[in-house]
Structures are given as structure tokens and as C-alpha cells.
C-alpha positions as CSV (number, residue, x, y, z in Angstrom):
1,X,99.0,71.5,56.6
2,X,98.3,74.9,57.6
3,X,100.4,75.8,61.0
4,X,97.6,78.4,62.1
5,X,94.3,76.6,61.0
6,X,91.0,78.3,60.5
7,X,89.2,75.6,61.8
8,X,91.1,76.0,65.3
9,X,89.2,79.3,65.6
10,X,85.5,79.7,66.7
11,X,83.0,80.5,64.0
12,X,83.3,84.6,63.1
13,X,86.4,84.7,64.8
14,X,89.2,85.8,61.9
15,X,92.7,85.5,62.2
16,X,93.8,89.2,62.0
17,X,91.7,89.2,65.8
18,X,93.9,86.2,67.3
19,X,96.7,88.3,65.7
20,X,95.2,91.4,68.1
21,X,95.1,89.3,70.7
22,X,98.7,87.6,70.5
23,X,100.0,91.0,69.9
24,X,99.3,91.7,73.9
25,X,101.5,89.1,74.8
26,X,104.4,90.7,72.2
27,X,103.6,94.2,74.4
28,X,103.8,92.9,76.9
29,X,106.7,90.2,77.5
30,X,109.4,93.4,77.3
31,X,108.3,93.8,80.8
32,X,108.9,90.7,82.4
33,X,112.3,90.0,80.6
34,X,114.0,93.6,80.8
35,X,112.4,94.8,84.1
36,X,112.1,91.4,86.5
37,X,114.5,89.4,84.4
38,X,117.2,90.5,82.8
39,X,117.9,94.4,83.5
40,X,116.2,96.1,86.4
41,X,116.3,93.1,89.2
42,X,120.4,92.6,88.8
43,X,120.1,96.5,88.9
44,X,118.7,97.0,91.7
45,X,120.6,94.6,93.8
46,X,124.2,95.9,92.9
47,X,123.2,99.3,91.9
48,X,120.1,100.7,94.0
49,X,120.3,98.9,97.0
50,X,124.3,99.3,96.9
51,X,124.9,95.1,97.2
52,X,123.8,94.6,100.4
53,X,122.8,91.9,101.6
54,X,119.1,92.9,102.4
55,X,118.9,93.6,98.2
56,X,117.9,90.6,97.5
57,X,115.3,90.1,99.6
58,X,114.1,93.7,99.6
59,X,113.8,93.0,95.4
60,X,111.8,89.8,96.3
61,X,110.0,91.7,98.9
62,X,108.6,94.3,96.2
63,X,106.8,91.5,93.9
64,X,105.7,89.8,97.3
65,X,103.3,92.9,98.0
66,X,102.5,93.9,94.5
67,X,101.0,89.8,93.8
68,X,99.3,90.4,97.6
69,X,97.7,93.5,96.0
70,X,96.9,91.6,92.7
71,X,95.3,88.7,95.1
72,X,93.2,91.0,96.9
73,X,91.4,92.6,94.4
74,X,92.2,90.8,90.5
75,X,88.9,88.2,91.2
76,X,86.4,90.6,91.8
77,X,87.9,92.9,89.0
78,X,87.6,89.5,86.4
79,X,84.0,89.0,87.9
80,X,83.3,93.1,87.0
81,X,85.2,92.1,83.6
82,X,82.3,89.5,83.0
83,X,79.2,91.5,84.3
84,X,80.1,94.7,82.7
85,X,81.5,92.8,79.9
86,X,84.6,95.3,80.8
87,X,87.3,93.2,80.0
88,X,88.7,95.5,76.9
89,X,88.2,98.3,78.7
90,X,89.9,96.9,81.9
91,X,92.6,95.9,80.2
92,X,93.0,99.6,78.0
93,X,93.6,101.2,82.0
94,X,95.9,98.3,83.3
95,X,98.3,98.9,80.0
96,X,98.9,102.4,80.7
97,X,99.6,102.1,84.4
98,X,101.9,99.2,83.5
99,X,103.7,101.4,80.9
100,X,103.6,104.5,83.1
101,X,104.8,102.6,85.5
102,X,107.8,100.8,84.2
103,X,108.7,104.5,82.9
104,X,109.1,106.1,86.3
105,X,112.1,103.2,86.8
106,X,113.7,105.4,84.8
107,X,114.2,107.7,88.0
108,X,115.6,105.0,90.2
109,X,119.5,105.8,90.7
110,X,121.8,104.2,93.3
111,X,120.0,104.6,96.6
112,X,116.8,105.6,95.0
113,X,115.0,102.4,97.0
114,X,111.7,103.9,97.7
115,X,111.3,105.3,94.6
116,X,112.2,101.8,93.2
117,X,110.6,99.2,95.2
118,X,106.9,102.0,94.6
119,X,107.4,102.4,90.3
120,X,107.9,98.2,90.8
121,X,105.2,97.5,93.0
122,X,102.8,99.4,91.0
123,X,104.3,98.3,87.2
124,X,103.8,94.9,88.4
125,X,100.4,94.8,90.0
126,X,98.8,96.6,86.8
127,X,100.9,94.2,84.5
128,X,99.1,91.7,86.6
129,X,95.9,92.9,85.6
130,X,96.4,93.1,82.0
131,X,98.0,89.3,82.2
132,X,94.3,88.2,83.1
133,X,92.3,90.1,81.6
134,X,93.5,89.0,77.8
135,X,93.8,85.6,79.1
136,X,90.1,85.3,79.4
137,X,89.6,86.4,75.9
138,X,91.2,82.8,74.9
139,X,88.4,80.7,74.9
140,X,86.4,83.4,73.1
141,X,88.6,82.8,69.8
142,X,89.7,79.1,70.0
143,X,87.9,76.0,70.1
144,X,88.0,74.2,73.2
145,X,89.7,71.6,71.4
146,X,92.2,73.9,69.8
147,X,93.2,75.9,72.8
148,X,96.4,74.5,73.6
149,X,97.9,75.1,70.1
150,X,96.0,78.9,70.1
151,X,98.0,79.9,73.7
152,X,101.0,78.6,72.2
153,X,100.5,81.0,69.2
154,X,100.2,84.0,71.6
155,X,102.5,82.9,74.2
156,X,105.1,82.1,71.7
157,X,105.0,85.1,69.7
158,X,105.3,86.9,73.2
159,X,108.6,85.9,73.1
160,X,109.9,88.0,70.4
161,X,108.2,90.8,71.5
162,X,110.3,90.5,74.9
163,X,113.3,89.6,72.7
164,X,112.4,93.2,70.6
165,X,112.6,94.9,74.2
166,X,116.0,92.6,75.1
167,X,117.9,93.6,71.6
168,X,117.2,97.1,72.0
169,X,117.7,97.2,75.4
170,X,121.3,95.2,74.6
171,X,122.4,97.6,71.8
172,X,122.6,100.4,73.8
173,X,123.6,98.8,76.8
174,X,126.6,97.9,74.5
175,X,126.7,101.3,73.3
176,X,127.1,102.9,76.5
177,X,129.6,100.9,77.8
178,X,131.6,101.4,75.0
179,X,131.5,105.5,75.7
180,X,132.3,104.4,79.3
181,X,128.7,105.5,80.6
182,X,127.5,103.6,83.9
183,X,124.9,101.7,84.7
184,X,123.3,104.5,86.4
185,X,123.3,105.7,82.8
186,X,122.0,103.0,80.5
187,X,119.2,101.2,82.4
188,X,117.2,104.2,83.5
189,X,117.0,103.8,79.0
190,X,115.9,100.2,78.8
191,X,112.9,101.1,81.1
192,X,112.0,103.9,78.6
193,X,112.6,101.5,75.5
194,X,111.0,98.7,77.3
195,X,107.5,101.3,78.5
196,X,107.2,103.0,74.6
197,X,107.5,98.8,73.1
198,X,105.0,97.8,75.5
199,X,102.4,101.0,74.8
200,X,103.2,101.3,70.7
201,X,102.5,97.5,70.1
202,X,99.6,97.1,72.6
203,X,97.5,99.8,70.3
204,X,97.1,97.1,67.9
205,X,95.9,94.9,70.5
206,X,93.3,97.4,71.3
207,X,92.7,98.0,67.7
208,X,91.7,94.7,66.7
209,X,90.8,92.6,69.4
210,X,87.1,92.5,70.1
211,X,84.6,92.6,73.1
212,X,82.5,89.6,72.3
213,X,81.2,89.2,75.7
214,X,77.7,91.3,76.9
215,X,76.6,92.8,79.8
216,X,74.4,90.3,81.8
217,X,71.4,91.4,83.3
218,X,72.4,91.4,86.6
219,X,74.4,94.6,85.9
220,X,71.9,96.7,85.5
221,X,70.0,96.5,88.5
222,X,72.8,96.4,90.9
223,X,76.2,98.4,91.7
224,X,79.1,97.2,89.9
225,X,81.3,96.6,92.8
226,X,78.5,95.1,94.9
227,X,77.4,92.7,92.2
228,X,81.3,92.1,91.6
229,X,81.8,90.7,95.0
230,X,78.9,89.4,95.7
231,X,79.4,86.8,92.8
232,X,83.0,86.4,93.9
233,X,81.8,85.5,97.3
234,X,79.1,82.8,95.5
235,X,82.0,81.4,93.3
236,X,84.6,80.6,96.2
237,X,81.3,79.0,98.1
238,X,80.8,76.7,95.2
239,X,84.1,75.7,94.6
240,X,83.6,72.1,94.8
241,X,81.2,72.2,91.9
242,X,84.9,73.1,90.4
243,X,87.1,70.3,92.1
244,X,89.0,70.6,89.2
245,X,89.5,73.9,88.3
246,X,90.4,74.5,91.6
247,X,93.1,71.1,92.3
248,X,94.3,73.0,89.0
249,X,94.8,76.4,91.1
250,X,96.9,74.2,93.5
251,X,99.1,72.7,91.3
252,X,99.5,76.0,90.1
253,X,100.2,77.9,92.9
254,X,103.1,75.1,93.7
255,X,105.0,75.3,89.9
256,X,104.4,78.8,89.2
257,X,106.6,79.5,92.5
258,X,109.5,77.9,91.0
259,X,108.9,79.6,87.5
260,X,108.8,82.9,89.5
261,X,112.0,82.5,90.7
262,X,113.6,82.0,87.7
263,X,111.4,85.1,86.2
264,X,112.8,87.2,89.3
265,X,116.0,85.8,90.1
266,X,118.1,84.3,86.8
267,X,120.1,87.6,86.3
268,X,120.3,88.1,90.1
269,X,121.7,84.4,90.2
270,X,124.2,84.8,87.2
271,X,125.5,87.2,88.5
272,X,126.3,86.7,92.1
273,X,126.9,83.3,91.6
274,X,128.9,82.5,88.3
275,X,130.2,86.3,87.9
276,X,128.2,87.0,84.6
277,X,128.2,90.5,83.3
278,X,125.7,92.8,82.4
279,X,126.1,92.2,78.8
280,X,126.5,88.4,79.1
281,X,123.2,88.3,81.5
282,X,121.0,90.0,79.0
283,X,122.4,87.6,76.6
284,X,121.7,84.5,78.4
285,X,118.0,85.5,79.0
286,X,118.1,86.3,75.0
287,X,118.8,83.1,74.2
288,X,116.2,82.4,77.1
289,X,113.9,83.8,75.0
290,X,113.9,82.0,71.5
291,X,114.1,78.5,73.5
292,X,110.8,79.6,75.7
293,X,109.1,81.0,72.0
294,X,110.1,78.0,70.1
295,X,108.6,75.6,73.3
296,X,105.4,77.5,73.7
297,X,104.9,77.4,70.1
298,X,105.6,73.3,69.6
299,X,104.0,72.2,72.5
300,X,100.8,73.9,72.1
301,X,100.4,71.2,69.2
302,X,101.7,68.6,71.4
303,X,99.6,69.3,74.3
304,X,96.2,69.3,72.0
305,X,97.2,65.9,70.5
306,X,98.4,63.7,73.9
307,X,95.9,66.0,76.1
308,X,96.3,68.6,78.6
309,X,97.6,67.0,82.0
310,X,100.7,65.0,79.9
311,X,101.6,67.8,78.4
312,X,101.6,70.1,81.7
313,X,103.4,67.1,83.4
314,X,106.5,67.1,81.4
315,X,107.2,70.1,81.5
316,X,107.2,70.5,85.1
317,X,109.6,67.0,84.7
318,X,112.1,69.4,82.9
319,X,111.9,71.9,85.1
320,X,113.2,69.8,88.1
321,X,116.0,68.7,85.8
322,X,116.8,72.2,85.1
323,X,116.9,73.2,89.3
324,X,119.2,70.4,89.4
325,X,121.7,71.9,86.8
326,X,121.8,75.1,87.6
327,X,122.3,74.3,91.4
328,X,125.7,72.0,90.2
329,X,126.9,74.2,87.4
330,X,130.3,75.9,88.3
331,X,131.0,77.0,85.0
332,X,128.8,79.2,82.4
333,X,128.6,76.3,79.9
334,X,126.2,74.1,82.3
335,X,124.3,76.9,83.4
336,X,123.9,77.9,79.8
337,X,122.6,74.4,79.0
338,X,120.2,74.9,82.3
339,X,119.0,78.3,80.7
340,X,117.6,77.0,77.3
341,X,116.0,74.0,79.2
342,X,114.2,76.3,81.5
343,X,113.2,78.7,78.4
344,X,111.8,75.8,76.7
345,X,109.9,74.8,79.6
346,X,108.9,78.3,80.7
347,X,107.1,78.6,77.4
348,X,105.3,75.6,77.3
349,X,104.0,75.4,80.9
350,X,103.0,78.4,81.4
351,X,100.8,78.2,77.9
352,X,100.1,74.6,79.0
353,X,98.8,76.4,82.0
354,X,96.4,79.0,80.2
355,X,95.0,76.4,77.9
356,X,93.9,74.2,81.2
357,X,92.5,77.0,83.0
358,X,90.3,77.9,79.4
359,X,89.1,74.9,79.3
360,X,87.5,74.5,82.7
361,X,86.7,77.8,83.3
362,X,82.6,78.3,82.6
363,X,82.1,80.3,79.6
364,X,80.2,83.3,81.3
365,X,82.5,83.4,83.6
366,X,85.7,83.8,82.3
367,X,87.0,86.4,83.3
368,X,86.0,85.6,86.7
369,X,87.7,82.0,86.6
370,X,90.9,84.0,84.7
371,X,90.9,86.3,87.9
372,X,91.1,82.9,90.1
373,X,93.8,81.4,88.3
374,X,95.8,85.1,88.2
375,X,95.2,84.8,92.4
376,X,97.3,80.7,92.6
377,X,99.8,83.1,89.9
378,X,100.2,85.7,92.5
379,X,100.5,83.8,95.3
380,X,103.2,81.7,93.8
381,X,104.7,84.9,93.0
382,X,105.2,85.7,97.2
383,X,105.7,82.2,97.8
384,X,108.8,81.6,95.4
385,X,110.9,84.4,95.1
386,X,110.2,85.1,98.7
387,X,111.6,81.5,99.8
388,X,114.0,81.9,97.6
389,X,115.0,85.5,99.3
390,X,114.6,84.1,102.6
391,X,117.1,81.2,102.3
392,X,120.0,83.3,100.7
393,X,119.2,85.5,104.1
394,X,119.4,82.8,106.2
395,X,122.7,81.3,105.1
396,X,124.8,84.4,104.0
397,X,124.0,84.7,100.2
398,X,123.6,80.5,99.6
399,X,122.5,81.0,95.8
400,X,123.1,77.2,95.2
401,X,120.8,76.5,97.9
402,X,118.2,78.7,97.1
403,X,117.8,77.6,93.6
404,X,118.0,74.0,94.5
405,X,115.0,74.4,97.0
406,X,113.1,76.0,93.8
407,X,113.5,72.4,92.9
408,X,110.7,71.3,95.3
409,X,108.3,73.7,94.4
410,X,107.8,72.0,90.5
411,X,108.2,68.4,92.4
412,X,104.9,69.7,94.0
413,X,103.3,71.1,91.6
414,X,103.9,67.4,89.4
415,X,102.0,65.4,92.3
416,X,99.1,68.1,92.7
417,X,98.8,67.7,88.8
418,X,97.5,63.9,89.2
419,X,94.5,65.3,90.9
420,X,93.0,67.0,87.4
421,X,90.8,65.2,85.5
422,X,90.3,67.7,82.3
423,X,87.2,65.6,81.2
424,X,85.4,65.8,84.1
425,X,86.1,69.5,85.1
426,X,85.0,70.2,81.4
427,X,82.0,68.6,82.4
428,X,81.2,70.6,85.4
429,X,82.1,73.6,83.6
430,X,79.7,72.8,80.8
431,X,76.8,71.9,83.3
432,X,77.5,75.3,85.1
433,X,77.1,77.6,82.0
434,X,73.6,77.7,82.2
435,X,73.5,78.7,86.2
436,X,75.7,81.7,85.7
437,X,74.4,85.4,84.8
């Protein structure tokens, strides 16, 4: 039995394409694990900001107004994605400002904050953008069926490309500190290795992945941005026609909080907490890395086999067991267990995640729906890290605490999940298809 099946593609869709498409999320998981993750966020608490205590939530700060920026305008840009059938070209723009952006880190030096908390706020609203826009090309290229195992292809194979970006980034981390060169030094180079990884592999992205979807009629007799919002408007009107989708966007908004925080805060929490170093930080997310690639891949077949809602559900089960450890672990070797739990649960929830929203999302308006689900993802992006920020503010630099209230957010997100029915929100989706345009 073939691990990546013909028949889980759509007719005239070839595997080389899904290969395309998967390479996106290689480009671009460098990104999230050396900038937010692993490098950059640790760096800027204890080297830009100069370890004060407003570091933390200053950091948390940035990536609250870059995902209000992202809420604010990434549904009307997925609704010009669908009407101008733009969605490769859209996605072409957000790369480079993503990869320009994560460049111009480079520049930050101790007490550098503005210059910081701009190159972050703007790397991470464009990476935003690109996030949604190739997540709408899912259900182009898998069978509805299929689409959990399909996500789990890309998302899984994201990992190693953030892994690619890690190693690198490591070696000469390693190298540098063995010529006694500072940190001042050696990240300003892990933001250059991490932009020229994301560019060099997202040209094959752009070199094979097609533009299957056409420009609907209504596009040529009105504005683009007027036609844009005005079918945003009409879509958050008729949201009960999606009861769904939408109790999907809620349960998404709650456990994609707590997976912020450990996006945003791990290295930060290694290190203030259980006096991790550089070196042993970036390889803790490593690790990190090959548990969340091997759980994206295997439960992508899981979840199309025992169905969408079990398969989101137990993950979100193992990621309140994983608050738990972490928030009890006084030594590295519990927190180490903790890490590899929450990679294999970061991979297959957040896949789990894509494959629901592809699924009930109405085919011509994918990228539209796609820009909905990217809003509950940027919201949860303000509301975790920045409650996490708040409480270590609030009582003097209470890591423990902070990372045990994450808890709450995936308990949540568990009891919002009971209110999806998959079957029926395919339904409604189905019935909608011929409305839209």
C-alpha cells in the first residue's frame, strides 16, 4: 500500500503539484521555529529588550498587533483570492514581504526595540497571509475524503523544512560560540539563513503549483475591493447557513491560543524558567520538530479513517496533558518529555485543523472561508500569548502560572469541539456551492 496514493488526489491533479504545494509549508516553517520559536523570541527578551521585565510582554505585544492587522484585512483579501482567482499571485507578494521581512531582523541589536518589534510585526502579518492563502489550495488537490491524510503530507514535510532552518541555524550558532562571538553576532545570521531557506524553496512552490480556480463573473463588472467586501459583508450575514464552519472557528480560536503560546513562548519559557541555554533551546525545539512532522504525518491517516472531530479531539486531550507537565517539571528531563508530546500534538492538530476547515468550506469560496479560519488563528494569536504575557506581568515573572493557564485555553477548545457535526456542515457547504459566484 502506497503511503501517498493517487487515488487521494482529485482527477488531473499529479503528485509533483501536491509536492509544489507541500513545499510551501517546508519554506515556510523556518519562520515560525527560528524566528517566534526557537531563536529570535528568547533573543529579544534577554538581548534587545535588555531582560526587563516589560520583554516579555512587549514580544507578545508585537504578534498581538501584527494577528489584529491580519484580522482586519486577511478575509476580504481570501474573498479577492476567489473572485480574481488571485490566490497564486497573492501568495507570490506575501512570500517576499515575509522573507524581506524576517531579513531586516538581522538589524535588531541590543536595544534596537523599534526596529525589532516593526521587521516582527510586518514578517508576521505577511507570513500570515501566505499561511491562508496555500491553505485554500487544499481542497483543490485532495478528495474530500482524503484531506486529512493530504494536510498531513504538507504539514508534516513542513517540519523538516523548519528543521533545515533549525540545523543551520544551530551549526553556526555552535560555531560562533566556539570563536567566542555573542549573541549580538550569531542571530542577526539565523534570520538571514532562515529569509534565503524560506525564498529559495518557495520558488518551487511557485513553480509547480497551479491556479485552478477562475475568475467569476462578478469580477469583471465591479471593483476588486468593493466586490471583495461586499461578499465578505454577505458571508459574515449568512453565517448560520455555516453553523458549523463557524462553531469550528470557535473551537479554534480557543485551542489555537494555547498552541500560540507554545509557538511564541517555549524558548522564552526554557529559558527563564529551567535555565536552558541557547544551544540547548534550539535543540529542544529540534527535537520539537521531528515529533510534530512524524504526528502530522500519522494522524492525517488516522483522522481520515475514525473521522475528523475524534481525531481533533485527542489531540487537544494531549495537549492539556502536556500544560500539565511542563507547569510541574523542575528538571529538563520532564520538560523534555512535555516538548515531544506538544510536537506530536502541534502537528497533528493544527493539520487536523486545515483538513476540517477544507471540508466545510464551499468550494467557490475557499479562499474566502480560508481567510475566516486565518481570522479565529489570529485572534488566538492576541488572545494566548497576550494572557500568557499578562500573567507573568501580573505576578513578577510566574512562568509556571502562565503556562498552566495555557492549560484552559485547549480544555475549551475540547468542549467547543462537541458542537461540529462534519456531516452536516458538509452538507450546508455542498448546498451552498451553487449560490456562490
Amino acid at each position: 500500500m502506497s503511503l501517498f496514493p493517487q487515488n487521494a488526489l482529485k482527477p488531473g491533479v499529479r503528485k509533483r503539484e501536491v509536492f509544489g504545494w507541500a513545499m510551501y509549508d517546508f519554506a515556510n516553517s523556518g519562520y515560525t521555529t527560528v524566528v517566534l520559536t526557537a531563536v529570535f523570541s528568547a533573543y529579544f527578551v534577554g538581548s534587545v529588550a535588555g531582560g526587563e521585565a516589560w520583554g516579555t510582554l512587549a514580544w507578545t505585544s508585537a504578534l498581538a498587533v501584527s494577528s489584529l492587522i491580519v484580522m482586519l484585512t486577511i478575509p476580504a483579501l481570501g474573498a479577492y483570492a476567489d473572485l480574481r482567482a488571485a490566490k497564486k499571485r497573492l501568495l507570490v507578494l506575501s512570500t517576499l514581504g515575509c522573507v524581506l521581512g524576517t531579513a531586516a531582523l538581522a538589524g535588531a541589536g541590543p536595544g534596537d526595540v523599534a526596529w525589532a518589534l516593526v521587521a516582527i510585526v510586518l514578517s508576521n502579518v505577511f507570513y500570515a497571509f501566505g499561511e491562508s492563502l496555500i491553505a485554500a489550495f487544499l481542497p483543490e488537490l485532495a478528495r474530500a475524503e482524503r484531506m486529512g491524510s493530504v494536510s498531513g503530507w504538507g504539514w508534516s514535510f513542513g517540519y523538516f523544512g523548519g528543521m533545515l532552518a533549525l540545523g543551520l541555524s544551530l551549526w553556526y550558532v555552535l560555531w560562533a560560540q566556539g570563536h567566542g562571538l555573542p549573541a549580538s553576532h550569531f542571530v542577526p545570521v539565523t534570520m538571514l539563513i532562515t529569509a534565503g531557506i524560506f525564498g529559495a524553496s518557495a520558488l518551487v512552490t511557485f513553480a509547480l503549483l497551479k491556479e485552478r480556480a477562475q475568475p467569476q463573473v462578478r469580477a469583471a463588472h465591479e471593483p476588486g475591493l468593493k466586490a471583495s467586501l461586499a461578499r465578505l459583508k454577505r458571508t459574515w450575514q449568512e453565517a448560520r447557513s455555516f453553523q458549523d464552519f463557524t462553531a469550528l472557528l470557535a473551537c479554534s480560536v480557543a485551542y489555537q491560543a494555547g498552541i500560540s503560546v507554545v509557538i511564541a513562548l517555549a524558548a522564552v519559557y526554557a529559558e527563564q524558567v529551567l535555565s536552558f541555554q541557547q544551544t540547548d533551546t534550539m535543540m529542544l525545539i529540534f527535537l520539537v520538530n521531528i515529533a510534530a512532522a512524524l504526528g502530522a504525518f500519522a494522524w492525517g491517516y488516522v483522522q481520515d479513517r475514525i473521522g475528523h472531530r475524534p481525531a481533533l479531539g485527542a489531540t487537544l486531550a494531549g495537549w492539556i496533558v502536556m500544560t500539565v507537565l511542563a507547569a510541574v517539571a523542575t528538571g529538563p528531563g520532564l520538560f523534555w518529555v512535555a516538548a515531544v508530546l506538544a510536537g506530536l500534538c502541534m502537528g497533528s492538530s493544527q493539520s487536523a485543523g486545515r483538513a476540517m476547515a477544507g471540508v466545510l468550506a464551499p468550494e467557490l469560496r475557499r479562499a474566502e472561508f480560508f481567510g475566516l479560519w486565518m481570522f479565529s488563528v489570529r485572534l488566538s494569536a492576541i488572545l494566548g500569548p497576550m494572557t500568557y504575557g499578562l500573567v507573568t506581568w501580573l505576578t513578577d515573572g510566574n512562568h509556571r502560572l502562565a503556562i498552566a493557564s495555557t492549560g484552559l485555553f485547549f480544555v475549551v477548545g475540547l468542549v467547543l469541539l462537541t458542537r461540529v457535526n462534519v456531516q452536516r456542515g458538509m452538507a450546508s457547504a455542498a448546498a451552498t456551492n451553487g449560490q456562490a459566484g
